[in-house]
Short mmCIF file of the C-alpha atoms (twelve columns), coordinates in Angstrom:
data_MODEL
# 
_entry.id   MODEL 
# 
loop_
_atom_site.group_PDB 
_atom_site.id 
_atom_site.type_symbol 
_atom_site.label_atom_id 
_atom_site.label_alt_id 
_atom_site.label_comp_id 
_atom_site.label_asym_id 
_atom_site.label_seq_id 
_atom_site.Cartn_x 
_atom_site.Cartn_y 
_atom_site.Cartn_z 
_atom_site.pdbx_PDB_model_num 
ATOM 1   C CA . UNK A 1   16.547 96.804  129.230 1 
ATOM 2   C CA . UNK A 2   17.613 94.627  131.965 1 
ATOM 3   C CA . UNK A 3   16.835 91.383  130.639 1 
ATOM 4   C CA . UNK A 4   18.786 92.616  126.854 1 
ATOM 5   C CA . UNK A 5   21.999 93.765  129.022 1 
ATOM 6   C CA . UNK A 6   22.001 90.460  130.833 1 
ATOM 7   C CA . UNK A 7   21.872 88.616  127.775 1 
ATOM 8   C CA . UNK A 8   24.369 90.326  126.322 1 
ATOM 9   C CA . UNK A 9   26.923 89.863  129.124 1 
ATOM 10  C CA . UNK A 10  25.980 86.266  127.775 1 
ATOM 11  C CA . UNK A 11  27.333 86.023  124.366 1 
ATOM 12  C CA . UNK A 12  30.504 85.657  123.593 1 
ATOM 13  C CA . UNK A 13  32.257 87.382  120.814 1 
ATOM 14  C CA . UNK A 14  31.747 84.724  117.885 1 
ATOM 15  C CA . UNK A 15  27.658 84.597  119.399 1 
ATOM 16  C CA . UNK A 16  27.666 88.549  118.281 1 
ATOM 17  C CA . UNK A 17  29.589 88.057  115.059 1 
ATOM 18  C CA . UNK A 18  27.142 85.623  114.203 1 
ATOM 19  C CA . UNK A 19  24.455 87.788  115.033 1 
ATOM 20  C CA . UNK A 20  25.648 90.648  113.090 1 
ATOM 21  C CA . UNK A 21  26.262 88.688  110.433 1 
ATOM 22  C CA . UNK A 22  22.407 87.419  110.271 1 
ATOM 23  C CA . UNK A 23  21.001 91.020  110.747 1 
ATOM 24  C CA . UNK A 24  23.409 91.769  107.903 1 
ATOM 25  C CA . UNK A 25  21.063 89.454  105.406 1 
ATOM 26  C CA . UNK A 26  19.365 90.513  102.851 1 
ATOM 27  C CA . UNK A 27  15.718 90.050  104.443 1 
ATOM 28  C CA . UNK A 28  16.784 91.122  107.776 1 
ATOM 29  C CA . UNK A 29  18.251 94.762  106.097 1 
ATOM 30  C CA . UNK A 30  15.780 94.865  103.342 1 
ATOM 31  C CA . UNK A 31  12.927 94.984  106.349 1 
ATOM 32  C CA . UNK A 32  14.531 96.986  108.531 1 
ATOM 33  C CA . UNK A 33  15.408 99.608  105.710 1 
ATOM 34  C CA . UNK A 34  11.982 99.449  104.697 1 
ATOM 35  C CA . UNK A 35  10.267 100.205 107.524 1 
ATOM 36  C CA . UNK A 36  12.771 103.143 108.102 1 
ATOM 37  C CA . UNK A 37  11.462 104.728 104.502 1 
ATOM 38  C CA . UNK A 38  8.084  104.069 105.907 1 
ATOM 39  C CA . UNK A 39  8.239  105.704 108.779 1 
ATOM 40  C CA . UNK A 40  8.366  109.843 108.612 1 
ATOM 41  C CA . UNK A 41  10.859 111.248 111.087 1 
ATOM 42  C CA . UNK A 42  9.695  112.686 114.404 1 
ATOM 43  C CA . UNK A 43  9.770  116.330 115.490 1 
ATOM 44  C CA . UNK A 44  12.961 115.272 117.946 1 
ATOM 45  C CA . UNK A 45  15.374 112.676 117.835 1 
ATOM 46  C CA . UNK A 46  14.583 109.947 120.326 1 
ATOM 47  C CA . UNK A 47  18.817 110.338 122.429 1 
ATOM 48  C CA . UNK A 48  20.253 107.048 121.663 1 
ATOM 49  C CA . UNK A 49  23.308 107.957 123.137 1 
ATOM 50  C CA . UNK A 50  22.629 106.729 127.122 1 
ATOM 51  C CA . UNK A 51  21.215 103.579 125.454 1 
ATOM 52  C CA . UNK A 52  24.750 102.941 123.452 1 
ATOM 53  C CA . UNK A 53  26.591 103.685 126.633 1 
ATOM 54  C CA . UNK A 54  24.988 101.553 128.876 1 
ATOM 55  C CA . UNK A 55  24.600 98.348  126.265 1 
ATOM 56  C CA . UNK A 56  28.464 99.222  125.547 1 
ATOM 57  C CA . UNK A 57  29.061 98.773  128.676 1 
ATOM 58  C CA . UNK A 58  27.973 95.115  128.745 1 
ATOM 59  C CA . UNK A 59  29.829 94.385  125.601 1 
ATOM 60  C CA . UNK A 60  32.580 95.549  123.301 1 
ATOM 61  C CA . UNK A 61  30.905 94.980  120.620 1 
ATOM 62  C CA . UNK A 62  29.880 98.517  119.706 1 
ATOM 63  C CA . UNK A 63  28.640 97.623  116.129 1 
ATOM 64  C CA . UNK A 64  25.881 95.513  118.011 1 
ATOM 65  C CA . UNK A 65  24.981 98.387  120.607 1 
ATOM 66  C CA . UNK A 66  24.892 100.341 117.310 1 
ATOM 67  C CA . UNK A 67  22.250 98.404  116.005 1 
ATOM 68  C CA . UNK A 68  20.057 98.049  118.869 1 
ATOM 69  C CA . UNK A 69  20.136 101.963 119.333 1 
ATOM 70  C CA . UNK A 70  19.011 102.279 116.018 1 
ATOM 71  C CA . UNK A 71  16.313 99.108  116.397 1 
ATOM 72  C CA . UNK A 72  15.053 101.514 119.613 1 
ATOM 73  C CA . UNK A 73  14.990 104.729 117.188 1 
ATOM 74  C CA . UNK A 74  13.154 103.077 114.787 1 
ATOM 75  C CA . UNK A 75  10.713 101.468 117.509 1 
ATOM 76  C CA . UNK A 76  10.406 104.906 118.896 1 
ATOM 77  C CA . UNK A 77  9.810  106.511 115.606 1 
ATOM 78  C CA . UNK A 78  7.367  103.610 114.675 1 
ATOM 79  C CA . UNK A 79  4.977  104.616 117.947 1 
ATOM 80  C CA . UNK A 80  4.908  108.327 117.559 1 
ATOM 81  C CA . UNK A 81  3.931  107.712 114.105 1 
ATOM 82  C CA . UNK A 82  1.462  105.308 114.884 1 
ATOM 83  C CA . UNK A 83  2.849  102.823 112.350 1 
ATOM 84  C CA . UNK A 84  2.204  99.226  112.401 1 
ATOM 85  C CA . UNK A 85  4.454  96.736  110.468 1 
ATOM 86  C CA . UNK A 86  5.108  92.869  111.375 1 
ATOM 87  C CA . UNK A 87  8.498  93.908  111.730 1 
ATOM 88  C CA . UNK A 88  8.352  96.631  114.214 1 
ATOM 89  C CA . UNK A 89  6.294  94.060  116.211 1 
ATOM 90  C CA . UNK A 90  8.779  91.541  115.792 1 
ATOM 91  C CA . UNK A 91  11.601 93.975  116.799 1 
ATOM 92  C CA . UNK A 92  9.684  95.216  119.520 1 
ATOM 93  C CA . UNK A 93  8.773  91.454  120.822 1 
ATOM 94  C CA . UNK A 94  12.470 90.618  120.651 1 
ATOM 95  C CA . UNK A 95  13.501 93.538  123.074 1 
ATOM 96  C CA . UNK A 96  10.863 92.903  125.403 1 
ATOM 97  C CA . UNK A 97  11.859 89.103  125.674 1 
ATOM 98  C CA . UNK A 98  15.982 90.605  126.126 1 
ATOM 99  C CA . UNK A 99  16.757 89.044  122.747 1 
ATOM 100 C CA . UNK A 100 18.516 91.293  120.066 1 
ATOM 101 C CA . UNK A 101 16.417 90.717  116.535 1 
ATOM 102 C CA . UNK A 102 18.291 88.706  113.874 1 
ATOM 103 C CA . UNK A 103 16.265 86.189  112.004 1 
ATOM 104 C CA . UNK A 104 13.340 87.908  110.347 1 
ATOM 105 C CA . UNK A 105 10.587 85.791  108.496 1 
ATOM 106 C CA . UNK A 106 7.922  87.298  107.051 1 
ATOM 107 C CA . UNK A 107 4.556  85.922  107.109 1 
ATOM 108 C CA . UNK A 108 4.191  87.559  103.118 1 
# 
């Protein structure tokens, strides 16, 4: 989490319009809506809210620290229902490396 709120104290405010605006693509949303069907929804809600906070905090982009809660969620949801997709890998490779997903390129 470190390493994503330092990078984020990076970008200026065109860097994250230009990064919504990729994640709003059609391959980026058609994957990550995708793997949301996929995945059934957990006995409890993984608490996004201290994550918003926090990344909201290091920005004012909100719609950004909106995403990446829900990228977490789905992450989350992903491990407790042992699902494997490309995608949740790549989200979850992105995070760990503090970069925020926004260029997906599928291998099909």
């Amino acid at each position: 989490m470190n390493k994503l709120i330092n990078h984020l104290r990076t970008l200026s405010t065109s860097e994250l319009d230009e990064i919504l605006d990729k994640r709003d693509s059609d391959i980026f949303d058609c994957a990550w809506c995708s793997a949301d069907a996929a995945i059934p929804e957990p006995a409890t809600r993984f608490n996004t809210n201290n994550i918003f906070i926090t990344l909201s905090e290091a920005t004012n982009s909100h719609e950004i620290c909106s995403y990446i809660s829900d990228d977490l969620e789905l992450i989350h949801k992903a491990k407790v229902a042992s699902y494997k997709s490309e995608f949740i890998d790549y989200l979850e490779k992105s995070y760990e490396e503090g970069a925020i997903p926004c260029e997906w390129k599928t291998n099909l």
